[in-house]
C-alpha positions as CSV (number, residue, x, y, z in Angstrom):
1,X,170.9,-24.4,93.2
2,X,167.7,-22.6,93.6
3,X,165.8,-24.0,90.9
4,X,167.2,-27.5,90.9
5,X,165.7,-28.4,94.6
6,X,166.9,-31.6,96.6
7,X,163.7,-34.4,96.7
8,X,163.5,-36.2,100.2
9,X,166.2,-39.3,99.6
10,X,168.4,-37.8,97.2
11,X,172.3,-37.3,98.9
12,X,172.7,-33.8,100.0
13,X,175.9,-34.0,98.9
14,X,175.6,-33.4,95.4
15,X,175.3,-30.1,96.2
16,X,178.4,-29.4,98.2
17,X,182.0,-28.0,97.7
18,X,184.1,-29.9,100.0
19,X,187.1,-29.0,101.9
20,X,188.9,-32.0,101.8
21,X,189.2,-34.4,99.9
22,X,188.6,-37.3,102.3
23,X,185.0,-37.9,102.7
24,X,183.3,-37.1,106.1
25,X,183.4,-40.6,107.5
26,X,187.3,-40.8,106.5
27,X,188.2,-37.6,108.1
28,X,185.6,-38.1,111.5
29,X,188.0,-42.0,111.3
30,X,191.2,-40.0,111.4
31,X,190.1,-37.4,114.3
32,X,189.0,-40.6,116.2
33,X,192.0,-42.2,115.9
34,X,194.2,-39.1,116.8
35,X,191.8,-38.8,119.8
36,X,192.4,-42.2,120.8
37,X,196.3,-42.5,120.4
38,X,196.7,-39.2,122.2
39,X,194.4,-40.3,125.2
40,X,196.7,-43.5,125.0
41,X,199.7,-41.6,125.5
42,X,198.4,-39.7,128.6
43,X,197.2,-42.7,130.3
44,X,200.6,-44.8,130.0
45,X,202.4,-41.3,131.0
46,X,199.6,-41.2,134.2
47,X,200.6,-44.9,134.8
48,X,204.3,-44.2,134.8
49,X,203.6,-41.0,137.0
50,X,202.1,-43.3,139.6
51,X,204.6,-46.4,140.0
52,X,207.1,-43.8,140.5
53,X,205.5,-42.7,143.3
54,X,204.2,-46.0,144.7
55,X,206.9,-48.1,144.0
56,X,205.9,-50.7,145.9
57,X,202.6,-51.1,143.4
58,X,203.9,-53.6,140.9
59,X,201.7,-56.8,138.8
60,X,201.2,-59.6,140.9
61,X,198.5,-58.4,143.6
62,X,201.3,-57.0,146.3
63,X,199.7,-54.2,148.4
64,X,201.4,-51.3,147.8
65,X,200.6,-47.4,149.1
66,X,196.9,-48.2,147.2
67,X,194.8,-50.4,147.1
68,X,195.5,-54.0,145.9
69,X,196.3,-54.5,142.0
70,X,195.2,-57.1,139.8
71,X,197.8,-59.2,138.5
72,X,196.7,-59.3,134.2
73,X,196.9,-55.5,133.8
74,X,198.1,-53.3,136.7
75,X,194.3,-52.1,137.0
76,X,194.8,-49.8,134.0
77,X,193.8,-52.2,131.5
78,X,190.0,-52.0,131.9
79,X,189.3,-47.8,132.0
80,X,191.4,-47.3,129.2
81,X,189.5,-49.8,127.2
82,X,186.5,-48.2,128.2
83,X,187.7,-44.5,127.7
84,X,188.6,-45.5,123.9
85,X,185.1,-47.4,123.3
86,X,183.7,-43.8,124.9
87,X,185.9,-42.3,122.2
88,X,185.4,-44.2,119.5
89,X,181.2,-44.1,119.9
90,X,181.7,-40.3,120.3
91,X,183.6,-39.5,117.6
92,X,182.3,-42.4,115.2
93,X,179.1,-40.2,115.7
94,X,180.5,-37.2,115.3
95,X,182.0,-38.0,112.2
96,X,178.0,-38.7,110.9
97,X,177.5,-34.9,111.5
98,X,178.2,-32.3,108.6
99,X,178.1,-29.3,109.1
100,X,177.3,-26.7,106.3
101,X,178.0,-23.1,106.0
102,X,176.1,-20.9,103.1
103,X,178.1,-18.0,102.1
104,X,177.2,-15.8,99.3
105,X,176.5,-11.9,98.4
106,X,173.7,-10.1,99.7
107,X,170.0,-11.4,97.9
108,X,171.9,-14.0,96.4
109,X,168.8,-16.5,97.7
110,X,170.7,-18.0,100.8
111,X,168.0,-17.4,103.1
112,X,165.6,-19.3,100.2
113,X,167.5,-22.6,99.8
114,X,167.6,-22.5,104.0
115,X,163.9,-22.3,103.6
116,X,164.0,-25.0,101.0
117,X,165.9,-27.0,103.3
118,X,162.8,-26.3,106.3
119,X,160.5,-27.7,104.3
120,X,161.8,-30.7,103.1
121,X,163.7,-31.8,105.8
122,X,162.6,-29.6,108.9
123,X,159.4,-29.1,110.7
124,X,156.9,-27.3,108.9
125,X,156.5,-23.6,109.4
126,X,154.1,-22.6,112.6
127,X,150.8,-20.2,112.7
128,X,153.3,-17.5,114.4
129,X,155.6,-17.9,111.6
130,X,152.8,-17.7,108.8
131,X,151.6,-14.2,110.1
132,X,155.0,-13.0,110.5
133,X,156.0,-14.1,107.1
134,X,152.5,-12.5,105.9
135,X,153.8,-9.2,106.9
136,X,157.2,-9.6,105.5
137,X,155.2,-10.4,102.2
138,X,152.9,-6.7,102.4
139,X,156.6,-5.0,103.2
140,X,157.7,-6.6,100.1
141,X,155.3,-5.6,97.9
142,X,154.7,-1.6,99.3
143,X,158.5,-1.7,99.0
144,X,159.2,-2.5,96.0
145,X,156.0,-0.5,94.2
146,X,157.4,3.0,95.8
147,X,160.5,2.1,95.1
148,X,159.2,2.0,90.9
149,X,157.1,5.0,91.5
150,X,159.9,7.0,93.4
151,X,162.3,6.1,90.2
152,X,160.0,7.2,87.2
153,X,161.7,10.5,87.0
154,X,165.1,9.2,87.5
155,X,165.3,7.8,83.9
156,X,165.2,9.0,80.5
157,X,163.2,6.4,79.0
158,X,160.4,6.7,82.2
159,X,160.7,10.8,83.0
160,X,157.8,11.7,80.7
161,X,155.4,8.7,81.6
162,X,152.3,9.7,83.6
163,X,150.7,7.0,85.7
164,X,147.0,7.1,84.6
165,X,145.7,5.9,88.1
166,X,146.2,8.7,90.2
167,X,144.1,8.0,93.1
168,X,145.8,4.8,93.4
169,X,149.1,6.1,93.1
170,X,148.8,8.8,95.9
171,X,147.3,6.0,97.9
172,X,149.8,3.7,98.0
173,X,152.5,6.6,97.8
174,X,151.1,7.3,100.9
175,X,151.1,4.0,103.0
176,X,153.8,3.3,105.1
177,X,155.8,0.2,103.9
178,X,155.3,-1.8,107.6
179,X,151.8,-1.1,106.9
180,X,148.8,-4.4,106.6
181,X,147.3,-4.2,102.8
182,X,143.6,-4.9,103.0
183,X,141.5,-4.4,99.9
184,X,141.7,-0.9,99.3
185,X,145.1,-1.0,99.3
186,X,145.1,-4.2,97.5
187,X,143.2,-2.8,94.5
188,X,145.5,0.3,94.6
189,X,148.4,-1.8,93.9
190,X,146.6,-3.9,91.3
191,X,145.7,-1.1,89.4
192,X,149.1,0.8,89.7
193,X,150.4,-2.9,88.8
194,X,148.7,-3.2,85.3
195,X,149.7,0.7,84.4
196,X,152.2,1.2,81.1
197,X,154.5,3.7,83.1
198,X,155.1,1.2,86.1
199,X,155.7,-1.9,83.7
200,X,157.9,0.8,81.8
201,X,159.9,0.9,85.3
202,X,159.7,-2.4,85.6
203,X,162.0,-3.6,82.8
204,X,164.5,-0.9,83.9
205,X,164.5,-2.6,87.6
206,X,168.2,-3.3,87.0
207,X,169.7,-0.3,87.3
208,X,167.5,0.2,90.8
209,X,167.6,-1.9,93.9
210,X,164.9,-3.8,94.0
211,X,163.6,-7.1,95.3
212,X,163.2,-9.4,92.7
213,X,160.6,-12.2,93.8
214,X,158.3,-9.4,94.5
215,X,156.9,-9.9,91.0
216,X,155.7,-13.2,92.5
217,X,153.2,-11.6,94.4
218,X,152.6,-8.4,91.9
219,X,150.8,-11.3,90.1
220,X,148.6,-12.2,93.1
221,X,147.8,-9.0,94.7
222,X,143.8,-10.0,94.1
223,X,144.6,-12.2,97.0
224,X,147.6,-11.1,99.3
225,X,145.0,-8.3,100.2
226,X,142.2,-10.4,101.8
227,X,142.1,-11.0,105.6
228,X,142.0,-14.7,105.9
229,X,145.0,-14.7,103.2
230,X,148.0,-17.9,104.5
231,X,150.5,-17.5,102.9
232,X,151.8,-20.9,101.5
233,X,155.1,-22.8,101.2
234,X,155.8,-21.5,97.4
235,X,155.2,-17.4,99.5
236,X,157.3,-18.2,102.1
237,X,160.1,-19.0,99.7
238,X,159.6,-15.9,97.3
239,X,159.2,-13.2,100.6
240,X,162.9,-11.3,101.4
241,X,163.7,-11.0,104.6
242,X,167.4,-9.5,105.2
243,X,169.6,-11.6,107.4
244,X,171.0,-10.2,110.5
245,X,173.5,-12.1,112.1
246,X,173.8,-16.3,112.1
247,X,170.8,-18.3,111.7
248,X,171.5,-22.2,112.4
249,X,169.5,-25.1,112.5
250,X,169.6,-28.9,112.5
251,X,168.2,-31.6,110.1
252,X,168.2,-35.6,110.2
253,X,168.4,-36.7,106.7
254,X,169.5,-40.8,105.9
255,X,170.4,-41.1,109.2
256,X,173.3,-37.9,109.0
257,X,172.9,-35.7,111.3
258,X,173.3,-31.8,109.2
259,X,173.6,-28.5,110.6
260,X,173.3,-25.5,108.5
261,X,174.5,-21.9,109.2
262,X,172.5,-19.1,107.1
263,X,174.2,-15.5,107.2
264,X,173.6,-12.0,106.5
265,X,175.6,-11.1,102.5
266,X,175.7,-7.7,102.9
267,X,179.0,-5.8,103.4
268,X,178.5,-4.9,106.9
269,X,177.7,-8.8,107.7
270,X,180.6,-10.4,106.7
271,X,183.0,-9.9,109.3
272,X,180.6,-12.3,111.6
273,X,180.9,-14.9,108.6
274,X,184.9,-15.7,110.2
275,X,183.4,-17.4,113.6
276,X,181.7,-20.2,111.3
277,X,184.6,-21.6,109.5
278,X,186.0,-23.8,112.8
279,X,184.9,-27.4,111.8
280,X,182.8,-26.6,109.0
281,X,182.5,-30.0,106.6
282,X,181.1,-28.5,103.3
283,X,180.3,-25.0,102.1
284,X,177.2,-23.8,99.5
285,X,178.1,-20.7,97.6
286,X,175.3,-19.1,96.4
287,X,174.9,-17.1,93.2
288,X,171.4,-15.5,91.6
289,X,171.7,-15.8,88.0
290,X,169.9,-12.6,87.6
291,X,172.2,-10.5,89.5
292,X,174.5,-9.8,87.1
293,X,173.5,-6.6,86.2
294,X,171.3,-5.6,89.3
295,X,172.1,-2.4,91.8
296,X,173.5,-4.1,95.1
297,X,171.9,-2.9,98.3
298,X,174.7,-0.9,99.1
């Protein structure tokens, strides 16, 4: 699901797992007509409710204790058509509206294909959301190069490597991880980047938590460092940023109305994941192929 992305005009649906097996038009067909044969039953049981008070009121245009009645339909004929056209517009539109949850363990890319879904479907991402996304991407990559630093003595095979850049190492051991990188930094991390004992680290990043996109921008730290760095569409997909809570937006695509729920995997996270379910259409259940044998966060 990550790699194989949706183009503009392909069916969405291709993708989903559905609950039923009627299709969403068939099932938003059925709710309609259960709407409409229940709204049926309360009128004729509101029409019997008032003749038995107003006896007098009966078809032919007598006055009774209201006001006079037409003879064709007892005056009930013309707002009940009307209330079932209301219906049947409402629900023949609401039927057009799917609504998709995407479940899935924690880093499992469910915040990604909500992003992929933003940029081919949604409005495009805003200045504001650029710079905060630029600062998720410096978090990412102080993060996750302490995080191989802090690990080299944990493991055999790394315990009696010695990083060969020291300055850079004490340097970026040093920065705090919600910290900008300019091009000290920037250099520091390059440096510590292309050193044997941290690609030693590297290939044991299973057995750590670690995030793995941030090799994305390992390979670009010549530029991630400079001031008038944006980050661009392909960034904003690789940077992490942790879910908290329920993240929902809307998209229009061949004239269907979608609305996606994006929530937090973790452990802690999943109890919210119960108030989503009511009239969900289709679930996504996301899996990363290369988590098989990767620490989880908790």
């Amino acid at each position: 699901v990550l790699s194989v992305l949706p183009q503009p005009g392909l069916p969405l649906l291709a993708l989903l797992a559905w609950r039923h097996r009627k299709s969403p038009a068939e099932a938003g067909e059925a709710r309609c007509g259960r709407l409409i044969a229940e709204d049926n039953r309360r009128a004729a049981k509101n029409r019997d409710r008032a003749r038995a008070r107003c006896p007098s009121q009966h078809p032919g245009g007598t006055m009774g204790c209201g006001a006079s009645v037409e003879a064709d339909d007892g005056g009930w004929g013309k707002s009940d058509s009307e209330l079932s056209r209301s219906l049947t517009q409402s629900c023949a539109a609401e039927s057009r509206n799917i609504k998709l949850l995407i479940l899935g363990a924690g880093e499992s890319g469910k915040s990604t294909l909500f992003k992929q879904m933003k940029i081919l479907y949604g409005t495009p991402f805003t200045s504001e959301e650029a710079i905060y996304i630029k600062a998720v991407i410096h978090e990412n990559v102080l993060e996750g190069m302490q995080t191989l630093i802090n690990n080299l003595e944990n493991f055999d095979e790394t315990r009696d490597l010695q990083v060969e850049c020291v300055d850079a190492l004490e340097l970026v051991r040093a920065a705090e991880v919600d910290e900008p990188i300019d091009e000290e930094l920037g250099n520091a991390l390059q440096a510590l980047w292309k050193d044997p004992a941290i690609q030693a680290m590297w290939k044991l990043r299973g057995r750590v938590q670690l995030v793995e996109s941030v090799v994305y921008f390992f390979n670009k730290l010549d530029i991630i460092g400079k001031e008038d760095w944006v980050p661009s569409n392909q960034d904003i997909l690789a940077a992490r940023v942790r879910t908290h809570g329920i993240v929902t937006t809307k998209y229009t695509i061949e004239d269907r109305q979608y609305e996606m729920y994006d929530v937090g995997g973790q452990r802690n996270e999943r109890r919210k994941w119960a108030h989503c379910f009511e009239g969900v259409t289709g679930i996504i259940f996301v899996a990363s192929l290369s988590a098989y044998d990767q620490k989880m966060f908790e």
